[in-house]
ZAVEX-460197 format. One line per 8 residues: their letters; for each residue y, z, x of C-alpha. Coordinates in steps of 0.02 Angstrom, whole numbers. Last residue first. Example, Ala and Ser with C-alpha at 12.3 -4.5 7.8 and 13.67 -1.06 7.14 Angstrom:
ZAVEX-460197
sa	-53,357,684 ~ -225,390,615
END
This chain:
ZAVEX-460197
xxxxxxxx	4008,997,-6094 ~ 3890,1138,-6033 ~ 3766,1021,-5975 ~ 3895,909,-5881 ~ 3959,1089,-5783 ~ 3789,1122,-5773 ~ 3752,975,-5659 ~ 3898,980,-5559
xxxxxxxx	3873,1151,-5499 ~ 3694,1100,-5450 ~ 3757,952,-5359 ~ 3858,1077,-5283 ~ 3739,1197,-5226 ~ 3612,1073,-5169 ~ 3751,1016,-5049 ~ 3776,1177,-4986
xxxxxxxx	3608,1207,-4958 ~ 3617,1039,-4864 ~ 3746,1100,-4746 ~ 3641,1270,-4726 ~ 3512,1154,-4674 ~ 3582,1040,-4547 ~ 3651,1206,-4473 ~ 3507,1277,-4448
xxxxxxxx	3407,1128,-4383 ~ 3342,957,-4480 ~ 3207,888,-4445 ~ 3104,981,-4599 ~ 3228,918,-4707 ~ 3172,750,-4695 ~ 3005,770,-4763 ~ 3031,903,-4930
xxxxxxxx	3207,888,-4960 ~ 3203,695,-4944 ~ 3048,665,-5041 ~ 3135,775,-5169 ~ 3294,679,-5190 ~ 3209,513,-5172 ~ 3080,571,-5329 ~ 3230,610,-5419
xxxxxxxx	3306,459,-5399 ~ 3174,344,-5441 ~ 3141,450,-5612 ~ 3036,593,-5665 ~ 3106,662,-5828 ~ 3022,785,-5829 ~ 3081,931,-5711 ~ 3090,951,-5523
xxxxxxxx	3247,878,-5490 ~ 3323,996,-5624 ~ 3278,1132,-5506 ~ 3458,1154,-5418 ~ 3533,1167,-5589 ~ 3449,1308,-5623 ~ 3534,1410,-5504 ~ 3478,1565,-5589
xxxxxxxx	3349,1667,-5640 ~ 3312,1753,-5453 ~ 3148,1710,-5385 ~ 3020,1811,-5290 ~ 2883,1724,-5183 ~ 2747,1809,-5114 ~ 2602,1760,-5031 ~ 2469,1874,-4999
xxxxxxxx	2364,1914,-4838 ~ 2219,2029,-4897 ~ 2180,2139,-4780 ~ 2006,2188,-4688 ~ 2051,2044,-4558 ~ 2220,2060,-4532 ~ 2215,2253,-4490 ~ 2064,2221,-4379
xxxxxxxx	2156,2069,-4313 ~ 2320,2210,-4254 ~ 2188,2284,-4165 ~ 2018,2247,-4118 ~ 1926,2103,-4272 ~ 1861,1943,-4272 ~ 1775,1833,-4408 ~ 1612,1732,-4385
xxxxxxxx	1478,1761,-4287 ~ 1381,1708,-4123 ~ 1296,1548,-4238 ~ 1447,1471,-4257 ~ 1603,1555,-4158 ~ 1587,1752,-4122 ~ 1722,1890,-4120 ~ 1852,2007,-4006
xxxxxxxx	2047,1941,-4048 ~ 2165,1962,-3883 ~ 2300,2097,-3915 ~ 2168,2245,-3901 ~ 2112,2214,-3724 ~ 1947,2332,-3691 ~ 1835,2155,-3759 ~ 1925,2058,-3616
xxxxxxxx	1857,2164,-3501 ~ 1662,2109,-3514 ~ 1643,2001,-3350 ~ 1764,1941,-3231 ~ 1833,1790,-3134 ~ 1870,1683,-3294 ~ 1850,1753,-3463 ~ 1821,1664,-3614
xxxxxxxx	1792,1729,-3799 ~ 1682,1679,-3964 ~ 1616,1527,-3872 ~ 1644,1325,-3835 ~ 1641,1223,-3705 ~ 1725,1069,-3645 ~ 1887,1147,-3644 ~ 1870,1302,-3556
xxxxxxxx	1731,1238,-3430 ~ 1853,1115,-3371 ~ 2010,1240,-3359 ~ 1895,1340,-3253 ~ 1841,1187,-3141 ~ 2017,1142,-3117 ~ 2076,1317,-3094 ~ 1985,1313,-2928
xxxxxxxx	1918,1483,-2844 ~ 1782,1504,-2973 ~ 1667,1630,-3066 ~ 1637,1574,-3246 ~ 1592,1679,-3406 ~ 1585,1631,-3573 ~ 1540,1772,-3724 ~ 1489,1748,-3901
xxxxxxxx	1379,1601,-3866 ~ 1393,1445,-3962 ~ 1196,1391,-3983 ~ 1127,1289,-3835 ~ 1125,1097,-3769 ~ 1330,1144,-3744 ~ 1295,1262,-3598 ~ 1172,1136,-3507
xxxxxxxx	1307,998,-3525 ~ 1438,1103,-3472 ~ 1334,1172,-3314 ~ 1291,977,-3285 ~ 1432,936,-3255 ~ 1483,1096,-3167 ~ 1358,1059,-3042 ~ 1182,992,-2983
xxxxxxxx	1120,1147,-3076 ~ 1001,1292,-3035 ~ 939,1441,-3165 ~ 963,1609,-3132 ~ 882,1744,-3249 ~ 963,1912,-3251 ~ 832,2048,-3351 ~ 912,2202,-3393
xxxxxxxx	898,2203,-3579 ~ 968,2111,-3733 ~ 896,1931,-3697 ~ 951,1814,-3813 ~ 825,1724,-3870 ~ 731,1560,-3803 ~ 779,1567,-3617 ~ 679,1730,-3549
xxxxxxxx	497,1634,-3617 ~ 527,1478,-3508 ~ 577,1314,-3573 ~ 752,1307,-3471 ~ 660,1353,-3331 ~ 679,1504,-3206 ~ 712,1498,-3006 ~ 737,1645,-2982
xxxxxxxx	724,1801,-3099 ~ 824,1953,-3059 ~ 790,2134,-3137 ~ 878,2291,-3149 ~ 730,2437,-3167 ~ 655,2430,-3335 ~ 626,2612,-3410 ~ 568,2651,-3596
xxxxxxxx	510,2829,-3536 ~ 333,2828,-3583 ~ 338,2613,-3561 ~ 389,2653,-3375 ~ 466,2470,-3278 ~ 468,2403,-3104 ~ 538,2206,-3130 ~ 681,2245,-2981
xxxxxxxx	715,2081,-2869 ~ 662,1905,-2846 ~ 529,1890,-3002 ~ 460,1733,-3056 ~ 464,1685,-3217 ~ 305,1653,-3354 ~ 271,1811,-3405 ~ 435,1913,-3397
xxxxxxxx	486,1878,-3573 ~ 347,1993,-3636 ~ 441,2142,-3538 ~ 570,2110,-3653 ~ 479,2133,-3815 ~ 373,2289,-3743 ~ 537,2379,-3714 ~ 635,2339,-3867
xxxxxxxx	457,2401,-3974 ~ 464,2562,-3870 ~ 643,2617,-3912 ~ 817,2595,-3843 ~ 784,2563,-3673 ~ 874,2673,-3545 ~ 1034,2685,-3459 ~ 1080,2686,-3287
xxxxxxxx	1230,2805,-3241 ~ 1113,2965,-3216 ~ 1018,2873,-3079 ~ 835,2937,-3066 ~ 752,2771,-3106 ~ 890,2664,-3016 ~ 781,2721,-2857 ~ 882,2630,-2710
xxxxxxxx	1040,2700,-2784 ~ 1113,2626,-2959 ~ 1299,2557,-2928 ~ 1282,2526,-2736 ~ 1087,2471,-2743 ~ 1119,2357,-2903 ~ 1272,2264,-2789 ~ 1161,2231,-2634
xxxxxxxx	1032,2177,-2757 ~ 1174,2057,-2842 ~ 1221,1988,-2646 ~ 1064,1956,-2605 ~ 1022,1877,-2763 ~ 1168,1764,-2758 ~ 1139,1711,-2551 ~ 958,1657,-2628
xxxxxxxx	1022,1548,-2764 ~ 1179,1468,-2688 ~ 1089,1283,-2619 ~ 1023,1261,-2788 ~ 1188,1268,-2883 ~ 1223,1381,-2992 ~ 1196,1446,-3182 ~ 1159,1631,-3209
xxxxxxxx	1097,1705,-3360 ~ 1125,1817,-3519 ~ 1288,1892,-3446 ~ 1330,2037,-3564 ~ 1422,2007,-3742 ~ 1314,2077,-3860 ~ 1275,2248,-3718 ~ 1088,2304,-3693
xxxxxxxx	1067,2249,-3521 ~ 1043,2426,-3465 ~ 1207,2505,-3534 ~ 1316,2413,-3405 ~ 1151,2316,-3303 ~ 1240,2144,-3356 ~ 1433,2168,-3316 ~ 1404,2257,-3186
xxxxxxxx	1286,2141,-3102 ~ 1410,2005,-3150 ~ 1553,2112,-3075 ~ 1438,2112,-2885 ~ 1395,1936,-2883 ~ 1582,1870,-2909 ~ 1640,1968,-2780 ~ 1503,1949,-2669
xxxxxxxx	1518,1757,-2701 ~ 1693,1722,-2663 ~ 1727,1574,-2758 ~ 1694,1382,-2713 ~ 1517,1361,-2755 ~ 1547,1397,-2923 ~ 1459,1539,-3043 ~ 1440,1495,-3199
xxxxxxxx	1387,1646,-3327 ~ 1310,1622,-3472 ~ 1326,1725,-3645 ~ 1145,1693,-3724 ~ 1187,1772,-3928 ~ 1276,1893,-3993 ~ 1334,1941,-4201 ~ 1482,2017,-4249
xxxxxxxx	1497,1952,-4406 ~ 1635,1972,-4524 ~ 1594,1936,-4723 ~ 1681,1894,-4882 ~ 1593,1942,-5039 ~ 1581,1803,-5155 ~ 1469,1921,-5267 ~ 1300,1830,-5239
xxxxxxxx	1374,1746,-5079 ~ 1370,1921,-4998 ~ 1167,1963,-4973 ~ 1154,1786,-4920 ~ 1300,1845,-4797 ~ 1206,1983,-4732 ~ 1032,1908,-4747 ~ 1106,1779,-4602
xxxxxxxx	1170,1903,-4500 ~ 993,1988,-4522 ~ 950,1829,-4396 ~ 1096,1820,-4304 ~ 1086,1997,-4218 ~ 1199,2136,-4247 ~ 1369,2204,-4290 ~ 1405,2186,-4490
xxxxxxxx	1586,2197,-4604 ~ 1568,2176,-4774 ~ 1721,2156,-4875 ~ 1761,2185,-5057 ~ 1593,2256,-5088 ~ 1465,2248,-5255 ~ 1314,2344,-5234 ~ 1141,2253,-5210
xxxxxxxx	1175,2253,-5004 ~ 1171,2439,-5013 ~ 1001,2444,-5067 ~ 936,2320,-4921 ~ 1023,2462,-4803 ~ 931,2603,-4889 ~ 767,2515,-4890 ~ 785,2457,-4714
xxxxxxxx	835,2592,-4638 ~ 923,2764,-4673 ~ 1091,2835,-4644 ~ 1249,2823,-4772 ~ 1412,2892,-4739 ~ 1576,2904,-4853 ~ 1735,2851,-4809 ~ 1839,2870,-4973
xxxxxxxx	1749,2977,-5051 ~ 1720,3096,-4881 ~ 1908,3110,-4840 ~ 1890,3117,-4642 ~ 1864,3237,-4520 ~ 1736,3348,-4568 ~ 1660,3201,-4694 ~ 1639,3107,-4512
xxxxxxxx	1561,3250,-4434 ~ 1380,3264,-4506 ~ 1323,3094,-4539 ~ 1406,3025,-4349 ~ 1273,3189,-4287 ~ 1132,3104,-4395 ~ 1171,2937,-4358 ~ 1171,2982,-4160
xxxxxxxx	997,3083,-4165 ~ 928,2928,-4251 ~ 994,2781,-4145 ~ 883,2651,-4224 ~ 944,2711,-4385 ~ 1102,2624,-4393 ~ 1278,2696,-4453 ~ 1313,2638,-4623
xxxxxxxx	1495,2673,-4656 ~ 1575,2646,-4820 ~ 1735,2601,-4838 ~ 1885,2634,-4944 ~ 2030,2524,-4892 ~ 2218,2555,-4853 ~ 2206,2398,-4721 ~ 2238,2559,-4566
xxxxxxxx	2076,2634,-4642 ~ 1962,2484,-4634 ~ 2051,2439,-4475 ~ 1995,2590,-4391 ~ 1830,2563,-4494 ~ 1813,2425,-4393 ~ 1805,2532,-4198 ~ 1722,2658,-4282
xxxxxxxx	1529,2559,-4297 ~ 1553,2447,-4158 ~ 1624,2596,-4027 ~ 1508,2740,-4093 ~ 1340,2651,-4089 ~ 1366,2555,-3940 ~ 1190,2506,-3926 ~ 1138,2551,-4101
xxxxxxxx	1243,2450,-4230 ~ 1370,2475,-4364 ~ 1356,2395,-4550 ~ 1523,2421,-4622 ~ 1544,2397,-4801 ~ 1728,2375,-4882 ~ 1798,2443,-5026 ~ 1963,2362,-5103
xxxxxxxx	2036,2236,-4990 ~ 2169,2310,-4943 ~ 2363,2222,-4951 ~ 2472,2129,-4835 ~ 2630,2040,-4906 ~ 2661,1879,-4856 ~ 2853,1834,-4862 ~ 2970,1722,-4969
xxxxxxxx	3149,1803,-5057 ~ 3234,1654,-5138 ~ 3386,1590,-5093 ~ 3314,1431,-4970 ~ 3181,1390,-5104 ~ 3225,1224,-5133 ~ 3290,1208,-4964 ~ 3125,1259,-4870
xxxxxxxx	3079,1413,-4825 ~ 2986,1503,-4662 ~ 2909,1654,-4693 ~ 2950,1848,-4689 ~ 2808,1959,-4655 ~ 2811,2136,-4790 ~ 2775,2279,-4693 ~ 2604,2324,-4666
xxxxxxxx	2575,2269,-4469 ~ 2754,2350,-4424 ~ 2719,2517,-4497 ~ 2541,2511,-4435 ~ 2586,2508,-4266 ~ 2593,2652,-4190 ~ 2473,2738,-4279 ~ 2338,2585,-4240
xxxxxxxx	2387,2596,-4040 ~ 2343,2778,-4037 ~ 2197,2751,-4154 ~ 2141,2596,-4029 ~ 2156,2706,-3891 ~ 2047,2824,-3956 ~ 1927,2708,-3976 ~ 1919,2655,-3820
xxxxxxxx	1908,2814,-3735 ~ 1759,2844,-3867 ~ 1635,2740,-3828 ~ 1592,2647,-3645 ~ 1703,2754,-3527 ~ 1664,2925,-3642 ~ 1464,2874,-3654 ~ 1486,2850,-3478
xxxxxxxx	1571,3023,-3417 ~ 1430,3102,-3537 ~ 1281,3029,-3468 ~ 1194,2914,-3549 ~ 1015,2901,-3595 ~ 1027,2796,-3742 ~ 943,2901,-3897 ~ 972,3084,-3804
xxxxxxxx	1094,3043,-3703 ~ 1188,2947,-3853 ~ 1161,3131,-3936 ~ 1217,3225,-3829 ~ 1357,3146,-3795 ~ 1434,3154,-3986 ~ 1403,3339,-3991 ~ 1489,3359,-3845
xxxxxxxx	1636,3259,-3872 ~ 1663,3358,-4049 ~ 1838,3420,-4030 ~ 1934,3274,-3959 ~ 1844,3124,-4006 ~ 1833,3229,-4200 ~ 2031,3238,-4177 ~ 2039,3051,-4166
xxxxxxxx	1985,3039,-4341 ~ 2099,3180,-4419 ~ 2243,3063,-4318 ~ 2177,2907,-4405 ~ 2169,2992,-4601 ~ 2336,3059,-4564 ~ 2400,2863,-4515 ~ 2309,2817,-4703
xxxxxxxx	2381,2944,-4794 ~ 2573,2924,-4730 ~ 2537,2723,-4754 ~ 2531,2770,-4922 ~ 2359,2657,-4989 ~ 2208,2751,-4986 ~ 2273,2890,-5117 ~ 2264,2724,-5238
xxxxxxxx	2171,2832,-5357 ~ 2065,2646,-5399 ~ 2016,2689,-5192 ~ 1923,2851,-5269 ~ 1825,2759,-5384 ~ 1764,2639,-5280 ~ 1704,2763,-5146 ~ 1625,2858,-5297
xxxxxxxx	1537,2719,-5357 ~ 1496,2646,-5160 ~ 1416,2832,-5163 ~ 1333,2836,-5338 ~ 1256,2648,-5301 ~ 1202,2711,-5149 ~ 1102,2871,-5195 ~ 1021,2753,-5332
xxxxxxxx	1085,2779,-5506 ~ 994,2839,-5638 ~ 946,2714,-5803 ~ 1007,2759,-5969 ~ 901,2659,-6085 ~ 932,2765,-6230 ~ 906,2635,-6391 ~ 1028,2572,-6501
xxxxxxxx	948,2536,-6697 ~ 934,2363,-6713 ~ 1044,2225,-6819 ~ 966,2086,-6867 ~ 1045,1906,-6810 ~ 1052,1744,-6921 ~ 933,1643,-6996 ~ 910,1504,-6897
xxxxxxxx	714,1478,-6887 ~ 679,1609,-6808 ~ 788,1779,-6790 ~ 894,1830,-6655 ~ 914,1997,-6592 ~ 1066,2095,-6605 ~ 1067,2253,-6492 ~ 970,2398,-6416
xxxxxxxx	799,2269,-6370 ~ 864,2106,-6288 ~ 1041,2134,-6266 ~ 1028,2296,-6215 ~ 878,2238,-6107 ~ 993,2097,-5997 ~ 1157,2205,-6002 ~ 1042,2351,-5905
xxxxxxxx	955,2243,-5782 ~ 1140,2166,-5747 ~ 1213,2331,-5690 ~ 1021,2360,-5581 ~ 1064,2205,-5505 ~ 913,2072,-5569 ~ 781,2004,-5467 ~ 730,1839,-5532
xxxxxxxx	571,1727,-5594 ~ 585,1783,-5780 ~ 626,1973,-5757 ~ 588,2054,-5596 ~ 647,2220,-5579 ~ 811,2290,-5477 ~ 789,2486,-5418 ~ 859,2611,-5500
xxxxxxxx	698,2639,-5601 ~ 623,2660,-5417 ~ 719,2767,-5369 ~ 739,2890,-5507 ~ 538,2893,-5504 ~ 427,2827,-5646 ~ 385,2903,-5811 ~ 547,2828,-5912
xxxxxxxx	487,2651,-5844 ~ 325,2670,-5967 ~ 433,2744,-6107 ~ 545,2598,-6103 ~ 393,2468,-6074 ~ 313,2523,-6228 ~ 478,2504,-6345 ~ 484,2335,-6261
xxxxxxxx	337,2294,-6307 ~ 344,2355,-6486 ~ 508,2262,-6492 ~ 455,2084,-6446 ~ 295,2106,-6551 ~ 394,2163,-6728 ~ 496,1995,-6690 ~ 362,1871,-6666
xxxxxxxx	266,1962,-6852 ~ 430,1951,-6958 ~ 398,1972,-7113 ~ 286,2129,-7075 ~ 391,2172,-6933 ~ 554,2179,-7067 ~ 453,2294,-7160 ~ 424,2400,-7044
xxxxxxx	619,2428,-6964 ~ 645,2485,-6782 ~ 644,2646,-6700 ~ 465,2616,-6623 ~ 402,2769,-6752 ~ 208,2796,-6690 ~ 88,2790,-6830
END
């Protein structure tokens, strides 16, 4: 007879009981014969997935602890069982990260600046290995993948270390007179361990860019580099534990699985770059721990171009700001809105502008990027059913080439206007104005980018306030994402959160409020205190609205005052 670890006799009283634990005994030994992985792994247990830390509590308490007896009487004690259950690769590395952040080696701001310079080293030493492989997954050539990557992240270490002293000290608030000699400030602190979910058309820049704040916050963080760009994961894999303390920034490749894994562990802050739709598994994943959550996300950035700018100008920066790393860039210009009468003398002027930056054959350029993969390629060429093509549209699945494209004359309802586009397609659709520009813009998600090209403020300043979108920019496209002093994020369906800079180091902090109080003047407080009469109610609606009118010396005048009323008042209480 097989020994189940529990008591016979008891199962022969106790027939409901004696089942429970012979099936559990059964299931034990049948999870015991399956992979690491897959016993790390949540199971399904009445309708729900359980976390692999709540999988455990739920069968201790089931089969290795009390279980309760029908009919009320009472709770029988079983023998504890082994149900040790192996941790997943990323439950032992957000462990790990965890447990080295409780060392608190993350938080000296001497640590955290030598973490930064080690980091800016690797732009220095390993350039080549980091070019190689964005030309191998993107197609770029070195002098680009520094313009578009790492020059801009090595400014943002330079401008981090320089910094950081200022951002972490202690921020002095504004009091009022019943707290006028206390000490009152915010104090930034980190977060704890935050997850940061990078993505595969600027794989360097969105994936380093907010661990620069992770690090400058006094975080851990772990960085999960995406597996669309393979040969770059792999090389960011490699020389980030080189550089870097490896518990405390640890790096996780993989896909889906490994990514969906992650997600199950418990983070302080998670911090994603990509599309709206996994945006929205993101923060599902999030609101079962509370997790707070930045999302870079994209959307259809358009671009306005007025009849009353100069249209070569204008014509020529949106081509660069849309065929920059062939289309594939959050915040490039999704599509053209202009009047009718402007259409043709546009696409003149943006082929003129392709043939300057990309030759006549953009094909052999070695500043024009490629596709990222097949599946991107097939999905974009699908949008190009039902437009009409004015320039470009020749395209090499083998090689994941589309040549800079212009559509003319496109409808809202066609194929190119229901997603964002992420590829070098420019559609331009007329408008009888800016009227109906706004209204157009407005009929669509918030868009993470706004562009318009015009000579008259009036029109800008219109399009400014009767919009809305993660960032702005008149006269130009993409720049404002190099300036570190202006917040970089989404609005609605675009994202949420922001981060470059100083708002990095906001954004993975907490911001808390401090208020220290010496143990005296305890007079001053007495309005505060039961008995709540007429008076005391005057005093404080007085120091609470009327005070706030008052200037410097207004207020020192009334400290004064509070002092002596609070001299008075102990010198009754001592009597």
């Amino acid at each position: 007879m097989f020994d189940y670890g529990c008591n016979i006799g008891l199962f022969i009283d106790k027939p409901i009981v004696w089942l429970q634990n012979v099936c559990s005994s059964v299931l034990r030994r049948a999870l015991a014969k399956t992979s690491p992985r897959l016993r790390a792994r949540s199971w399904p247990l009445r309708g729900r997935n359980l976390t692999g830390e709540e999988d455990c509590h739920r069968r201790s308490s089931l089969h290795c602890g009390s279980s309760r007896l029908p009919d009320g009487q009472g709770t029988q004690r079983l023998p504890p069982q082994n149900n040790t259950v192996r941790m997943s690769r990323e439950q032992q590395t957000v462990a790990r990260a965890r447990k080295a952040f409780n060392t608190g080696r993350s938080k000296p701001l001497e640590y955290r600046i030598l973490q930064l310079k080690n980091l800016k080293r690797l732009f220095y030493e390993k350039q080549k290995m980091i070019s190689d492989a964005i030309k191998k997954d993107l197609n770029k050539s070195e002098e680009v993948t520094q313009l578009h990557e790492t020059l801009g992240i090595e400014s943002e270490i330079d401008l981090t270390i320089k910094k950081l002293k200022d951002w972490a000290a202690p921020r002095p608030v504004e009091k009022n007179l019943l707290t006028m000699s206390d000490t009152v400030y915010v104090h930034p602190e980190p977060l704890g361990v935050v997850l940061i979910i990078g993505a595969w058309n600027y794989p360097w820049a969105v994936t380093i860019g907010p661990l620069i704040g992770a690090i400058a916050a006094g975080n851990a963080a772990v960085v999960k580099p995406s597996e669309v760009c393979v040969n770059t994961a792999k090389v960011m894999e490699d020389l980030l534990p080189l550089y870097i303390d490896k518990e405390l920034y640890p790096v996780v490749t993989g896909g889906v699985p490994e990514t969906q894994e992650l997600l199950r562990q418990r983070f302080d802050h998670i911090f994603y770059t990509g599309n709206s739709m996994v945006g929205k598994l993101i923060m599902e994943a999030a609101a079962k721990n509370l997790t707070p959550v930045t999302l870079e996300l994209g959307g259809k950035s358009p671009c306005y171009i007025d009849k009353n700018c100069d249209i070569t100008i204008a014509c020529r920066r949106t081509a660069w700001g849309k065929f920059t790393n062939c289309g594939q860039t959050c915040i490039a210009p999704d599509y053209i809105l202009c009047e009718p009468g402007m259409q043709d003398r546009i696409i003149e002027e943006i082929k003129k502008a392709i043939k300057e930056f990309y030759t006549d054959n953009p094909k052999t350029c070695t500043d024009y990027g490629r596709i990222i993969n097949q599946r991107h390629f097939k999905r974009i060429m699908n949008m190009l059913d039902d437009s009409t093509i004015a320039a470009g549209g020749e395209n090499d699945e083998a090689n994941c080439f589309i040549a800079p494209t212009v559509l003319r004359d496109v409808k809202p309802e066609a194929k190119v206007m229901q997603e964002e586009i992420f590829g070098p397609l420019l559609p331009i659709i007329t408008v009888s104005g800016v009227d109906e520009a706004i209204e157009f813009i407005n009929k669509g998600e918030k868009p993470l980018a706004l562009y318009v090209f015009s000579s008259n403020n009036k029109v800008i300043d219109r399009i400014r306030d009767e919009t809305s979108s993660g960032g702005f920019v008149a006269n130009d496209c993409l720049v404002h994402y190099s300036i570190s002093s202006l917040p970089f994020g989404g609005v609605g369906n675009s994202g949420m959160g922001c981060y470059h800079g100083k708002f990095s180091f906001d954004q993975l902090s907490h911001l808390r409020g401090c208020l220290i109080k010496k143990l005296n003047m305890e007079g001053v407080n007495n309005v505060r205190y039961p008995p709540h009469t007429p008076k005391k109610l005057s005093w404080v609606r007085f120091i609470l609205l009327k005070s706030s009118n008052l200037g410097w010396m207004g207020r020192m005048v009334m400290v004064a005052m509070l002092v002596v009323v609070a001299a008075v008042a102990l010198q009754r209480y001592l009597q």
